[in-house]
C-alpha positions in Angstrom: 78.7 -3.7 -77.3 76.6 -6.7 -76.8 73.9 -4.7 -75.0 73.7 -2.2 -77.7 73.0 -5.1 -80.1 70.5 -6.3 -78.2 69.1 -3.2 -77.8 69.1 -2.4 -81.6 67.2 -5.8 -82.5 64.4 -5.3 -80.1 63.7 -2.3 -81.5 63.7 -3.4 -85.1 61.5 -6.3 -83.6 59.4 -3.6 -82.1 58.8 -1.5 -85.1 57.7 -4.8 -87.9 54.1 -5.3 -88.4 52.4 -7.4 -86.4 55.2 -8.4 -84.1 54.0 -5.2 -81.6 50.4 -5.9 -81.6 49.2 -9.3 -80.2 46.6 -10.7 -82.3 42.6 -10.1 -81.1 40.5 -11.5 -84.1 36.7 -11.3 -83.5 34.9 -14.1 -84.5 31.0 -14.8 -84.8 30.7 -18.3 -84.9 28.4 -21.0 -85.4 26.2 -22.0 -82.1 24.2 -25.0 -82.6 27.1 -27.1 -84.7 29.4 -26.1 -81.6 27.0 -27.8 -78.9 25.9 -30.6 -81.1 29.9 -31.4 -81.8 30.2 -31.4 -77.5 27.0 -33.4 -77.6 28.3 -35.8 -79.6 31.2 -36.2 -77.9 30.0 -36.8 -74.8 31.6 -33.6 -73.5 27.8 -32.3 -72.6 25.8 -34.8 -71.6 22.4 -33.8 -72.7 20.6 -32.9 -69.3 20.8 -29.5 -70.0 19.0 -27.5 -73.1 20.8 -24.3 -74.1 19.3 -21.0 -75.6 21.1 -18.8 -77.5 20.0 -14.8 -77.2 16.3 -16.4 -75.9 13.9 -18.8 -73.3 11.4 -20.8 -74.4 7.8 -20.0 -73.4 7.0 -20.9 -69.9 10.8 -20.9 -68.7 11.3 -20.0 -65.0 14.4 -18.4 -64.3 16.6 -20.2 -61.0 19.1 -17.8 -61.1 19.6 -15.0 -63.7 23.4 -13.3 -64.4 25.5 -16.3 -64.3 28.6 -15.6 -66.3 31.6 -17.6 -67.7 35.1 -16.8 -69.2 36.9 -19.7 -70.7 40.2 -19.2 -73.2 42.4 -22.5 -74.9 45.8 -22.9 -76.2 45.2 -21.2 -80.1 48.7 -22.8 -80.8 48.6 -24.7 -84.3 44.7 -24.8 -84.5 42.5 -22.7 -86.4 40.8 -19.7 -85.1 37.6 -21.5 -85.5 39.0 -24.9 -84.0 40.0 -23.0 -81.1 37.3 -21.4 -80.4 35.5 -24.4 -80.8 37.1 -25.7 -77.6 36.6 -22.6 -75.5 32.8 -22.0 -76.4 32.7 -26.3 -75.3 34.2 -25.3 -72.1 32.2 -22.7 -71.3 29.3 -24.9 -72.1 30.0 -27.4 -70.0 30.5 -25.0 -66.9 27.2 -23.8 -67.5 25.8 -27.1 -67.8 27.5 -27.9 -64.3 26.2 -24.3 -62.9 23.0 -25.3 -64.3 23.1 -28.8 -62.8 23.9 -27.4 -59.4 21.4 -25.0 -59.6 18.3 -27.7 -60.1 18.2 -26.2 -62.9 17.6 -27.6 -66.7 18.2 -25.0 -69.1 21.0 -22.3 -69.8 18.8 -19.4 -71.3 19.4 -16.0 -72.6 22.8 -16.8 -73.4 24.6 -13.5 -74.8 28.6 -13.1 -75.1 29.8 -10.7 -73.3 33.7 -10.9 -74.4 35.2 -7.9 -72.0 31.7 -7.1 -70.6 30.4 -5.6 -74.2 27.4 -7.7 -74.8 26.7 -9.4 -78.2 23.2 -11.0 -79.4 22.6 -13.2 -81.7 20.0 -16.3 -81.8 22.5 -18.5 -84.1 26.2 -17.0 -83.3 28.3 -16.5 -80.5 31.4 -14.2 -80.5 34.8 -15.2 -79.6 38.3 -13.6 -80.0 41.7 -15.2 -80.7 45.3 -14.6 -81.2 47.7 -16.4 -82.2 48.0 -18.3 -78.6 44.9 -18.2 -77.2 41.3 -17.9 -77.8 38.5 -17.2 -75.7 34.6 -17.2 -75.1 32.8 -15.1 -72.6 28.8 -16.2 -71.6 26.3 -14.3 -69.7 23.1 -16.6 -69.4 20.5 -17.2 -66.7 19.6 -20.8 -65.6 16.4 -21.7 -65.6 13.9 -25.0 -65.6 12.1 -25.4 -68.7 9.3 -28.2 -69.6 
């Protein structure tokens, strides 16, 4: 009897709205105010100059390709909050690939959320759900003057 129960209420869970489907909100989000808030903080440290969608004139590229995948807990924030934090922490593993590199510049940064590419010179693009959010990054390192 119990089973059945069971049985019957995950079923009825199943079939409400939004309970089935997991949340994937796509998001295109301020850059700039997202690197000057990890600037600020101290959570990038300045070394490194980043380029969304483009390189400055003269840059020479150290190593071209370098991706990034970095979700955060979405739990009680804001979408926006939360993908604050996950675009941060993909900065600032960029800014250590970069570092490691010789390198002083993260160009041609692009999203590339589940490998589909997204452009823009002022926003990147980031999913959440309602438990996680997350920020993909395709750049190429490079030294620029």
């Amino acid at each position: 009897m119990q089973l059945k129960g069971l049985t019957a209420a995950a079923l009825l869970l199943a079939a409400l709205p939004g309970i089935s489907q997991a949340r994937d909100t796509t998001h295109h989000l301020d850059f700039a105010s997202v690197v000057q808030e990890a600037t600020n903080a101290g959570r990038l440290d300045g070394s490194v100059k980043f380029y969304l969608a483009s390189a400055p004139a003269g840059a020479k590229i150290v190593r071209s390709g370098v991706s990034t995948s970095k979700k955060t807990n979405a739990f009680n924030k804001t979408d926006e909050a939360a993908c604050s934090w996950a675009l941060q922490s993909a900065l600032i593993a960029m800014q250590n690939a970069a570092k490691a590199a010789g390198a002083n510049a993260v160009v041609n940064i692009t999203s590339n959320y589940q490998h589909v590419e997204y452009k823009d010179r002022q926003k990147y693009e980031c999913h959440a759900g309602a438990i996680m959010a997350g920020v993909a990054l395709k750049a190429d390192l490079a030294n620029v003057r």
